[in-house]
C-alpha positions in Angstrom: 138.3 66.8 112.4 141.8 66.9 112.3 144.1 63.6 112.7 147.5 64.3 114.1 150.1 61.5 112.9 153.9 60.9 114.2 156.6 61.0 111.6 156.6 58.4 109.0 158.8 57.0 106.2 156.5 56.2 103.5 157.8 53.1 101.5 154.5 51.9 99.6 154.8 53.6 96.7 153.7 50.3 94.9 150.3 50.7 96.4 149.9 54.4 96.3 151.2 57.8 95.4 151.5 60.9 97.1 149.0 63.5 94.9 150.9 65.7 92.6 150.1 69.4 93.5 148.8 70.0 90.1 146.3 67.5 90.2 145.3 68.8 94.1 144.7 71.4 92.5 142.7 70.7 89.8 140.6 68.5 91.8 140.0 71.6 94.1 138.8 73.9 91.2 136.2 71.2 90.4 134.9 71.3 94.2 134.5 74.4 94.3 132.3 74.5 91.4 130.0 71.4 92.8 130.4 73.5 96.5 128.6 76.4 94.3 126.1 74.1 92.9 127.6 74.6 89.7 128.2 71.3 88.8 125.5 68.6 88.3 125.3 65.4 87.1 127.0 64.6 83.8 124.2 63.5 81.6 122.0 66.4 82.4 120.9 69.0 80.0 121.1 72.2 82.4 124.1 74.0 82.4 125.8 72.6 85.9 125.3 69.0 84.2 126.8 70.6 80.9 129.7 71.7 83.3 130.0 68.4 84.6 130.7 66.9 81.0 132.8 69.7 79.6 135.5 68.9 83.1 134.9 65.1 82.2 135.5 65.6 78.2 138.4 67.7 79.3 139.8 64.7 81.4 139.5 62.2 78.2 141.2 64.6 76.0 144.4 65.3 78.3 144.6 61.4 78.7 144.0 60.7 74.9 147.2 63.0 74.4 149.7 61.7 76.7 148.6 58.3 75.6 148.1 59.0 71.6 144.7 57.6 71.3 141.3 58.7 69.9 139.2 60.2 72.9 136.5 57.8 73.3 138.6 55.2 73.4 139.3 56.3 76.8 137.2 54.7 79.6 137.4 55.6 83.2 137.1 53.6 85.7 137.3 53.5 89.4 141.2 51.5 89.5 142.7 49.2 87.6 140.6 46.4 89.3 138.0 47.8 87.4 140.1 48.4 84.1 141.0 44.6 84.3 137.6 43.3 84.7 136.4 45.8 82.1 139.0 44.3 79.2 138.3 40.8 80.0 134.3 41.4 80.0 135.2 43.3 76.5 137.2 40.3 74.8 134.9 38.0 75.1 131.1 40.3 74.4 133.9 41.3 71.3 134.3 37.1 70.2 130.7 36.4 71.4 129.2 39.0 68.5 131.6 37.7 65.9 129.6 34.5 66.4 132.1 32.1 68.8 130.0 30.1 71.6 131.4 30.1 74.9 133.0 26.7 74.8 134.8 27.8 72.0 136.8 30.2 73.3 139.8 30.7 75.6 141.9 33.0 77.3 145.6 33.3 78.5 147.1 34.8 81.3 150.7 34.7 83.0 151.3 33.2 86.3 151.9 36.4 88.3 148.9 38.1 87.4 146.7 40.9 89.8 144.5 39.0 91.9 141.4 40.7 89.6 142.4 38.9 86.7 142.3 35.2 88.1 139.4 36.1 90.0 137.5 37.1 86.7 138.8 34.7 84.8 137.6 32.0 86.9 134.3 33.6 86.7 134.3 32.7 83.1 135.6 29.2 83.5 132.3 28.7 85.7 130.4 30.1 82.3 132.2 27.5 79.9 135.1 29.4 78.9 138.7 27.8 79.9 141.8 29.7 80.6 145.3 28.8 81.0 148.2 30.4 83.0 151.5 30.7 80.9 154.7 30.3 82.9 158.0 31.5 81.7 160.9 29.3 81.6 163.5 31.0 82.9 162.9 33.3 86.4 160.1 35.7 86.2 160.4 37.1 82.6 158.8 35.8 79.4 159.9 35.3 76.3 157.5 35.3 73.7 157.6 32.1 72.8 156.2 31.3 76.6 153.2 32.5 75.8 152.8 31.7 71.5 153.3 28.3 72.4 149.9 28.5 74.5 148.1 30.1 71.9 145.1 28.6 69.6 142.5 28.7 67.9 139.9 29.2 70.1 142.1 31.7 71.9 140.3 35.6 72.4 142.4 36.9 74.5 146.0 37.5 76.4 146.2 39.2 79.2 149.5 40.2 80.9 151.3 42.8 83.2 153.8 45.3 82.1 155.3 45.7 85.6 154.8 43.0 88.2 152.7 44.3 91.4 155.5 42.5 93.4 158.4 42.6 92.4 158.6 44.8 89.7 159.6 42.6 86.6 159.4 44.1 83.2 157.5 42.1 80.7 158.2 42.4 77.1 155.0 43.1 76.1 155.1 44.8 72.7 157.6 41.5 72.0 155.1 39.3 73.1 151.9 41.4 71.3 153.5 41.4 68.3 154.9 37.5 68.3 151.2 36.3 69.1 149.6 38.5 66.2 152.1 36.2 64.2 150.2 33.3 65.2 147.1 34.5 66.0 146.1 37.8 64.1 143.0 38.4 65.8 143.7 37.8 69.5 142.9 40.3 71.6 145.7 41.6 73.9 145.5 43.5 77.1 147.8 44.3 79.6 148.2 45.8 83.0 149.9 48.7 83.2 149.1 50.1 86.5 152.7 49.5 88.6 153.8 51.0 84.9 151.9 53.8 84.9 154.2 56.8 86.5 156.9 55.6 84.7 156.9 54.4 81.2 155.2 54.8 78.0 151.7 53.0 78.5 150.2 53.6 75.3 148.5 50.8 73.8 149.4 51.9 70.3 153.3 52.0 71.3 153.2 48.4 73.3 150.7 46.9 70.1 148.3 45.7 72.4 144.3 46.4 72.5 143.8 47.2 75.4 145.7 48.7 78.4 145.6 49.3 82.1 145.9 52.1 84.1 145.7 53.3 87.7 145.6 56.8 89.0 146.7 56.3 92.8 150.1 54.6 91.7 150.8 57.7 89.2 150.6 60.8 91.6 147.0 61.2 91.0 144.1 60.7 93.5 142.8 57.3 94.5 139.4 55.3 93.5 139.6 56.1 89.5 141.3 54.6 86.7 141.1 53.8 83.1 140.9 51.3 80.0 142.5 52.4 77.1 142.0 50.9 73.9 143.8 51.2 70.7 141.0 50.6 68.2 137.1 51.7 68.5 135.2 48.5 67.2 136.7 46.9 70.6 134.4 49.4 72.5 131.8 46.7 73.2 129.4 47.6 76.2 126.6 45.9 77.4 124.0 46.2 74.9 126.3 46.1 71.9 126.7 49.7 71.7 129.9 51.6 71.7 128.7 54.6 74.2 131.1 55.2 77.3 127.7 55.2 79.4 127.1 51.9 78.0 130.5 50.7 78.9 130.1 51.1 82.6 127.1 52.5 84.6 127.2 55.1 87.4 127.8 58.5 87.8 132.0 59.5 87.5 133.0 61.2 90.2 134.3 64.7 87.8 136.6 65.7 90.5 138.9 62.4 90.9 139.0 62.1 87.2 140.2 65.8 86.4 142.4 64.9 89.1 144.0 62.2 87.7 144.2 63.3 84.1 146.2 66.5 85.4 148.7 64.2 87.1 149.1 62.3 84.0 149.7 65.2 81.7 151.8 66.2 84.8 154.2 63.3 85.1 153.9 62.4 81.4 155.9 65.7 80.9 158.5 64.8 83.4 158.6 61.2 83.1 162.3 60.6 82.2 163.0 62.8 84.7 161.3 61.0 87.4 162.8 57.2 86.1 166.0 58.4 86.8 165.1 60.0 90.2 163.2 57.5 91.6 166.1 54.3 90.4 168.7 56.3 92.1 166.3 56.4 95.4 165.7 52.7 95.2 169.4 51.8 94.2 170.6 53.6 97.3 168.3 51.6 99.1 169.6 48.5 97.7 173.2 49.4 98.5 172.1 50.0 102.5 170.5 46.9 102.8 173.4 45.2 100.6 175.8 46.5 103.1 173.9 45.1 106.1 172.5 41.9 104.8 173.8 40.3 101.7 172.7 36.9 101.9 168.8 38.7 101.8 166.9 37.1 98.7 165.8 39.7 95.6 162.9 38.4 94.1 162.2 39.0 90.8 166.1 39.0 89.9 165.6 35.7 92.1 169.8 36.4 93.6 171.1 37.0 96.6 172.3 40.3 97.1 175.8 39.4 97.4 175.5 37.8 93.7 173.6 40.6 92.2 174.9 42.7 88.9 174.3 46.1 87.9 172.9 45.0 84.3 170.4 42.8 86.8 168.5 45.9 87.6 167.3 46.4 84.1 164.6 43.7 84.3 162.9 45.5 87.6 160.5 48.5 87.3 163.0 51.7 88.7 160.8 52.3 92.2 160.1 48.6 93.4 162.5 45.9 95.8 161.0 43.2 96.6 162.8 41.2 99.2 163.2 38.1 101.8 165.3 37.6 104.8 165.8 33.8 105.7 163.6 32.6 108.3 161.1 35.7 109.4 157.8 36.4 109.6 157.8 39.3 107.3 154.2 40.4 108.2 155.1 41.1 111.4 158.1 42.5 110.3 156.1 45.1 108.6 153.9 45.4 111.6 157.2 46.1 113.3 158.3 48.3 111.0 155.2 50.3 111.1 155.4 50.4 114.4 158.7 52.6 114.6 156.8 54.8 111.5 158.1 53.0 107.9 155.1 51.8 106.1 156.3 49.2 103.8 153.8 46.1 102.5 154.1 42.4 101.8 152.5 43.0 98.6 150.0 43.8 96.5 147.2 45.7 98.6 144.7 43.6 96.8 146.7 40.4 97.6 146.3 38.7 101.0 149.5 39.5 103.9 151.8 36.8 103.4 154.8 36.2 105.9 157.7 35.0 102.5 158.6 38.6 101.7 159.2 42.0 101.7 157.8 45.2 99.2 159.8 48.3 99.3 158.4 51.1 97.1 160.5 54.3 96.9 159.5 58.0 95.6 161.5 60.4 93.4 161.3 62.3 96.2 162.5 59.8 99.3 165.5 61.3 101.3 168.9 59.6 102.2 167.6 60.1 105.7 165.0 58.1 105.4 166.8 55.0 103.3 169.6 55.1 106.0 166.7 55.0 108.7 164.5 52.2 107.4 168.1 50.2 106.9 168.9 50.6 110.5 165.2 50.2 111.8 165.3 46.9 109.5 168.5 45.6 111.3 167.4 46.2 115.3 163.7 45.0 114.2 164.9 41.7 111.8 166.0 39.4 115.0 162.6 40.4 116.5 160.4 38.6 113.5 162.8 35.6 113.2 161.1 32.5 113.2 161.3 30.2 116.0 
């Protein structure tokens, strides 16, 4: 079956990536193999199930390299959902086998988290296990000391983005790890790198953290797989106490999506400076349009008007996000408008429900001027049609 589609301005980058060709690729030399019957199941001892390992070893290794950490501490997943859910299950098996009851422990998160962590968090609440959100004091950014002064001693575990899903706001982590180790040497840190992925150095080593976050369909690689990487082995805690990837999470990978991905890492890990500096010229042209046209529209994140905003202000949002209001408008349906005349643009995290308060512009490296002068004029004849009554 073929689908035919109209033209269309893609500006959802925060939710997915186009596939790198590399990684198409690669995922197409794996098919091929499983179209031959060449590949089998993973944990088989005949040789298509000894094929099946050697692309899924493969995979680990490229991923260990870009991120600098021991192979099997590299577990895939099928998105960050699952990454999220995966560290937080892991801190507290990890604190329950160094002898802590349930009651005694307690976990931090910040206010703007992915809907996965509150979700999972709560789940432990319902166990016994309390948690409290950390909000900064200032806008959208910590400073460590938002988050120290939450901490003790019957805290396991922090768990904060690197890059807001929304609106894009850079978290110090590595200022924040390395402030709570002061205070709390053996809490375990995780954060969620996945908005963070395509575009800065994610490795859990560099950022001091235990455990990080990643997502394959926001980095140029193929959607439904993921990964948890963790700096040190003894925090590989599965199941049944063992520290076996199989043990970690059940199910048979999917080889394909996971050669896939770790190709477009090693692709985009190569070029990665490269593709910053592309992709914040892209979304700063698309800031000047809409400046131009509206100035009084709200930035959120910087929390500004556009009018008042400085170039220095830019430094605290991830390079490829905007994440914007217009008083008075149903921005759902301005989306739905918007889609409509062929821009896809979102109100926000996929995994979040619509809202109507804003606006989620995610650009590409590889976005044309035609297209940011197009959704700037489609954005001014379609505004007066979502303005509230």
């Amino acid at each position: 079956m073929v689908f035919a589609f109209k033209k269309q301005y893609y500006f959802d980058s925060g939710s997915f990536t186009p596939i790198h060709p590399k990684a198409a690729e690669a995922m197409q030399c794996v098919l091929q193999v499983q179209r031959r019957c060449g590949l089998g199941n993973p944990i088989a001892v005949h040789r298509p199930g000894r094929t099946a390992k050697e692309y899924l070893d493969l995979a680990r290794t490229m991923v260990a390299q870009v991120y600098q950490v021991k192979k099997n501490n590299v577990a895939f997943t099928s998105g960050a959902t699952e990454a999220n859910l995966l560290a937080l299950r892991t801190a507290v098996l990890h604190a329950k086998r160094r002898g802590l009851d349930l009651a005694d422990m307690h976990i931090l998160v910040g206010h703007e988290e992915h809907a996965s962590v509150y979700k999972h968090v709560a789940y432990f609440q319902a166990l016994g296990i309390p948690y409290t959100t950390a909000t900064p004091k200032d806008g959208c950014r910590f400073m460590p000391a938002d988050i120290t002064k939450h901490i003790h001693k019957n805290t396991i575990a922090i768990s904060l983005q690197l890059v807001n899903s929304q609106h894009g706001v850079i978290q110090p982590v590595a200022d924040i790890a390395r402030a709570s180790r002061e205070k709390h040497p053996s809490v375990y840190i995780h954060t969620d790198a996945a908005q963070a992925t395509a575009y800065y150095n994610c490795s859990p080593v560099s950022l001091g953290v235990d455990a990080v976050t990643i997502d394959s369909a926001k980095s140029f690689g193929p959607q439904g797989v993921g990964a948890l990487l963790f700096q040190k082995a003894h925090l590989y805690t599965g199941l049944q106490g063992e520290r076996s990837l199989w043990d970690m999470r059940p199910g048979t990978p999917s080889v394909a999506l996971l050669y896939g991905f770790a190709t477009a890492l090693h692709e985009t890990c190569k070029s990665r400076d490269q593709l910053y500096a592309k992709v914040q010229r892209v979304r700063n042209a698309v800031v000047a349009d809409l400046q131009r046209h509206f100035p009084a529209m709200y930035i959120h994140g910087i929390e500004k008007q556009a009018k008042d905003i400085q170039s220095s202000d830019w430094k605290k949002i991830a390079p490829h996000l905007l994440y914007l209001s217009f008083a008075d408008t149903n921005h759902a349906y301005l989306a739905t408008l918007l889609d409509a005349k062929g821009f896809a643009v979102s109100t926000g995290s996929a995994c979040d429900e619509v809202t109507e308060g804003s606006l989620r512009i995610g650009v590409l490296p590889t976005t044309t001027r035609r297209a940011i002068r197009a959704l700037a004029r489609c954005i001014q004849q379609q505004l007066p049609l979502a303005r509230k009554a």
